[in-house]
C-alpha atoms as one frame of an Amber mdcrd trajectory, in Angstrom:
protein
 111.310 119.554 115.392 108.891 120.455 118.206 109.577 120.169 121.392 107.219
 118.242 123.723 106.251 117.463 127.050 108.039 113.563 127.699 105.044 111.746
 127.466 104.451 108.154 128.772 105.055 105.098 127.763 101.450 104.205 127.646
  98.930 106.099 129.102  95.612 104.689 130.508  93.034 104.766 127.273  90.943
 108.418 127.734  87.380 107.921 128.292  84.719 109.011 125.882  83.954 108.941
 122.492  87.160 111.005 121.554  88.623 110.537 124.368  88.676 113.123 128.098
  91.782 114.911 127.192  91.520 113.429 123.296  95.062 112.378 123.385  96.642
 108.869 122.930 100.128 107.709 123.077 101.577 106.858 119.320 100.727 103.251
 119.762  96.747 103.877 120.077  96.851 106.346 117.307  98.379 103.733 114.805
  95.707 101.214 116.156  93.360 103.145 115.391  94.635 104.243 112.336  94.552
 100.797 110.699  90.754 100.831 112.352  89.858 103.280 110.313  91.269 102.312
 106.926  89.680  98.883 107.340  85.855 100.582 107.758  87.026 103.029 105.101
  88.058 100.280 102.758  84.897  98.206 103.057  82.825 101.570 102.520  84.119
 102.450  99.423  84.445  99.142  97.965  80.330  98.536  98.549  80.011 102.202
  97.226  82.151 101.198  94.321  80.199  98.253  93.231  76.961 100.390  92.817
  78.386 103.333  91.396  80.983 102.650  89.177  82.352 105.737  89.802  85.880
 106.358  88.408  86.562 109.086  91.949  85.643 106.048  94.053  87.581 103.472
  93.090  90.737 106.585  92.759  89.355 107.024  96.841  89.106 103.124  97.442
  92.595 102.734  95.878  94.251 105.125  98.252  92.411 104.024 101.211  93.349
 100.712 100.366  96.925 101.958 100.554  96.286 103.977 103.627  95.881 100.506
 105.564  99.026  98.872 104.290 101.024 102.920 105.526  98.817 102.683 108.475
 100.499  98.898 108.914 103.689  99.747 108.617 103.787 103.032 110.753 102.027
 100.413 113.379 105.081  98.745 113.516 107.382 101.082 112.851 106.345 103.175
 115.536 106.839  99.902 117.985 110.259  98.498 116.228 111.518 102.499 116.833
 110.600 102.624 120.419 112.958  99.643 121.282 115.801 100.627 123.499 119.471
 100.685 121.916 121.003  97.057 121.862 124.228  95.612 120.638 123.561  95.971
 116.677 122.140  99.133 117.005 123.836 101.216 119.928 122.224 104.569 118.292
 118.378 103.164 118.622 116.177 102.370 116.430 114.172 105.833 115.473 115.630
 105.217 111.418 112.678 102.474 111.161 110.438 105.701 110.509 111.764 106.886
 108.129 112.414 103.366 106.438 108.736 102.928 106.661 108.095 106.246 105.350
 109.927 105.060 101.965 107.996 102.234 101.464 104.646 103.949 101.942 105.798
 106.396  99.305 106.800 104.443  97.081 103.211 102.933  97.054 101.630 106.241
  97.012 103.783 106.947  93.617 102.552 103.750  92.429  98.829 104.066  93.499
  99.040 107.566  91.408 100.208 106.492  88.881  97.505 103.943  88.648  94.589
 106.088  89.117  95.959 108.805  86.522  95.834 106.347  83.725  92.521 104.906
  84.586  90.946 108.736  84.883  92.571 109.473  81.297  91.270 106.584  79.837
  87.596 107.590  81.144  88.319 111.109  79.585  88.479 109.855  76.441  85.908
 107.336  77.609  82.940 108.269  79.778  80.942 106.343  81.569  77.743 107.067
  83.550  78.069 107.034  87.268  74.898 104.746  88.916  74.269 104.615  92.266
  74.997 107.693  93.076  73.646 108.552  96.277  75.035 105.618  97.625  78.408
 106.576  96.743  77.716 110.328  97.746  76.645 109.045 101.270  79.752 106.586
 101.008  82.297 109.350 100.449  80.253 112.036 103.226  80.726 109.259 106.252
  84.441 108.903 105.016  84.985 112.480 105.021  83.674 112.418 108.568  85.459
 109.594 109.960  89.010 110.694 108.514  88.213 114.350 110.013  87.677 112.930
 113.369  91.208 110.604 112.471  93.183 113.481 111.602  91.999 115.614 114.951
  92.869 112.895 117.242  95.666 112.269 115.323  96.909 116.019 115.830  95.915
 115.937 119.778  98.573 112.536 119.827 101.362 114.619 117.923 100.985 117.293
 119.970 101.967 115.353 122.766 104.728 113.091 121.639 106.288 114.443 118.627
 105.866 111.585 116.802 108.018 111.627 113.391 105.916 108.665 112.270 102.333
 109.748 113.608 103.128 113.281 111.538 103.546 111.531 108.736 100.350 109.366
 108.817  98.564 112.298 109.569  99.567 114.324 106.737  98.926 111.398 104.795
  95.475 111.095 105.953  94.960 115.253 106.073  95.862 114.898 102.130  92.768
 112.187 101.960  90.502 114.430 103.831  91.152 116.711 101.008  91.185 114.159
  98.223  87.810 112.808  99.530  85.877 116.253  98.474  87.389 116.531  95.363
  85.672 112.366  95.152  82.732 114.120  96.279  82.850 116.972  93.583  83.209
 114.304  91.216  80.520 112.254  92.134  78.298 115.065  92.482  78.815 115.681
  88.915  78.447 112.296  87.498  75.627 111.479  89.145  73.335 114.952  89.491
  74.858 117.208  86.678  75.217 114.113  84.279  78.794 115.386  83.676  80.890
 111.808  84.211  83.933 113.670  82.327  83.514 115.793  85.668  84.065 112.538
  87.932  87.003 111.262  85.792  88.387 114.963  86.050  88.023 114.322  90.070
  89.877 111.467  90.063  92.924 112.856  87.918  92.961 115.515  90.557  93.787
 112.496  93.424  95.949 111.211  91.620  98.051 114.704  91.218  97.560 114.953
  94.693  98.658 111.823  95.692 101.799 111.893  93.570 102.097 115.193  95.333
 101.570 114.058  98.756 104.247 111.168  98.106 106.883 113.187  97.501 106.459
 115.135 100.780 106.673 111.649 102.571 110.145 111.102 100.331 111.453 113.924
 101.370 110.983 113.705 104.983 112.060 110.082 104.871 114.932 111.227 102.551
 116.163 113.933 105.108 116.463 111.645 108.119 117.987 108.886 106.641 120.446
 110.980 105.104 121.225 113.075 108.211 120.260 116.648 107.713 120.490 119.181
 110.619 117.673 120.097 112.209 115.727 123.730 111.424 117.840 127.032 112.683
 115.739 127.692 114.866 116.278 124.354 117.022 119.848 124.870 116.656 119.324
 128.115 118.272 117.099 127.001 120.995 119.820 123.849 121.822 122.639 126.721
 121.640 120.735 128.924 123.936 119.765 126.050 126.808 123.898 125.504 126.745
 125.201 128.684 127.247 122.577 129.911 129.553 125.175 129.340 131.939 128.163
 131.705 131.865 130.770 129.005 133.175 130.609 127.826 129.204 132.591 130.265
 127.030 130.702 128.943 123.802 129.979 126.298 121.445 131.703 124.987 118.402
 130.853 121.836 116.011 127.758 121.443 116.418 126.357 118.672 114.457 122.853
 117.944 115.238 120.608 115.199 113.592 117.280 113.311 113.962 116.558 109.638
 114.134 112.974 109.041 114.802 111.703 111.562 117.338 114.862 111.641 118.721
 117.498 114.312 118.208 120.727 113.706 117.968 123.414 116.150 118.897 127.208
 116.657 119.220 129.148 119.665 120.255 132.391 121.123 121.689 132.180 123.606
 124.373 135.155 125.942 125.771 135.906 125.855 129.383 138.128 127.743 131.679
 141.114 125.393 131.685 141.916 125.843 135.157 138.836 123.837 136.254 139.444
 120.597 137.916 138.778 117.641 135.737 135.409 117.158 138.207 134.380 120.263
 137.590 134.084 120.735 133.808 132.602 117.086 133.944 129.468 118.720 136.455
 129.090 121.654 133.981 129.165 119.429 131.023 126.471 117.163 132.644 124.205
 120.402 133.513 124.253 121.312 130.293 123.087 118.027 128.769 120.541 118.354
 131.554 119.183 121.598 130.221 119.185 120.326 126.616 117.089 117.246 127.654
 114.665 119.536 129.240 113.931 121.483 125.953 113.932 118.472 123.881 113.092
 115.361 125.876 114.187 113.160 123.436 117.570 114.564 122.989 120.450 112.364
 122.818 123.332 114.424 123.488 127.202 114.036 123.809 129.222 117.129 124.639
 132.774 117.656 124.430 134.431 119.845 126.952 137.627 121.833 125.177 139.957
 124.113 127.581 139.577 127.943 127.250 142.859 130.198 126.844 146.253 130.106
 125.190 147.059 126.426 123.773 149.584 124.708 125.027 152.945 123.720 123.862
 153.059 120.870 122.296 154.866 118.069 124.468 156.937 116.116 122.596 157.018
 112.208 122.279 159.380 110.297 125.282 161.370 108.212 123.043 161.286 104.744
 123.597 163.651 103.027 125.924 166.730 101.506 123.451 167.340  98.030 123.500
């Protein structure tokens, strides 16, 4: 989990093409996500329809996907900014990852789809027409999802975003995808090799289904809990007993929901501190975590330092 600057809720829209400072909050990125997929849809569909290229319509087919992930991290994004409220006193950061599943399991699906189709034009070529159309076609794509995934970077960056990393992996993977397209169509069209362009789009396909199970995984791991990397553990460890007042930390349990991490812990105080006390160094140190992860939500437990107690035994109850 990285550890960013707390950004703002909304900051003013950067001038420029890209942008002054080429950053935008998570809610421009995502509009602007779905921007793109729509202008990438329509070019691939008209590059499609002259080509008949089996790499475009793998390309189209993703993209067309691409707008219904870059949908649902749109909203996602905005449902897992809410503040807590009565049903859901922990936030709402889990819509993420929720919206993470269902974009893979429509990656899995688009795979599988464009696997069978480039098998079947193995075994049955076709010639690709139209081809500079659809090389031009795939060359402005590659261009525009380039410029996507940089501003997309710039935004994560910034906020951390669990659901702008994910969209931008997803479209990093398409930037990739989209020269393989462009290898195939290449082929097809100048090397009048179409077994080439139905190679191409067996490759997407392997690299969607790839791709897809990254986006599983990451969903998988928040919704199921995990602890976050070593090294975070280390750096929230480190922020806490950077003041010597706390004799050390115990049961940790650390998790993320979102972009927000979630943390629990017991730390050992000298049990001769007054009850006011211990509360003001407990408070400090929540302080200090916040400040190296600004979207920490943490809840410390303060445990008294030394020899335990005797155990005090139960008054009895008055008799009757």
């Amino acid at each position: 989990m990285t550890s960013p600057a707390t950004p703002p809720s909304e900051p003013a829209p950067p001038s420029g093409p890209w942008g002054s400072a080429a950053t935008l909050s998570p809610r421009q990125i995502t509009r602007v996500s779905v921007g793109v997929a729509v202008v990438l849809i329509a070019l691939k569909a008209f590059a499609l329809g002259a080509s008949g290229s089996v790499s475009i319509l793998a390309s189209l087919a993703d993209s067309s996907l691409d707008l219904i992930a870059s949908l649902a991290t749109f909203y996602a994004v905005r449902w897992a900014a809410a503040p807590a409220d009565a049903q859901h006193r922990f936030g709402h950061g889990k819509g993420e990852a929720m919206a993470a599943l269902v974009q893979a399991g429509l990656v899995f699906a688009s795979a599988a789809f464009i696997g069978w189709e480039a098998l079947q034009r193995i075994f049955d070529p076709r010639p690709v027409v139209g081809g500079g159309w659809a090389v031009g076609v795939v060359v402005i794509s590659i261009l525009v999802t380039a410029g996507l995934v940089w501003l997309q970077t710039r935004s994560l960056k910034a906020s951390g975003s669990v659901a702008v990393a994910g969209d931008r992996a997803h479209y990093a993977a398409d930037l990739g995808a989209s020269i393989v397209v462009l290898i195939g169509v290449i082929s097809g069209t100048f090397l009048s090799a179409p077994g080439l362009d139905a190679a191409a789009g067996l490759v997407v396909a392997v690299w969607l289904f790839w791709g897809a199970f990254g986006v599983l995984k990451g969903a998988g791991d928040q919704l199921l809990d995990r602890e976050v990397s070593d090294a975070d553990r280390v750096a929230l460890t480190t922020a806490v007993l950077s003041d010597p007042r706390i004799g050390g930390v115990h049961q940790l349990r650390t998790r993320l929901s979102g972009d927000r991490l979630m943390a629990q812990m017991h730390v050992d105080l000298d049990r001769t501190l007054s009850f006011e006390a211990a509360h003001d160094i407990v408070v400090e140190a929540e302080t200090r975590v916040k400040a190296a992860f600004p979207n920490a939500d943490v809840l410390i437990h303060a445990d008294p330092r030394g020899p335990a107690r005797a155990a005090v035994p139960a008054t009895p109850p008055p008799s009757a």
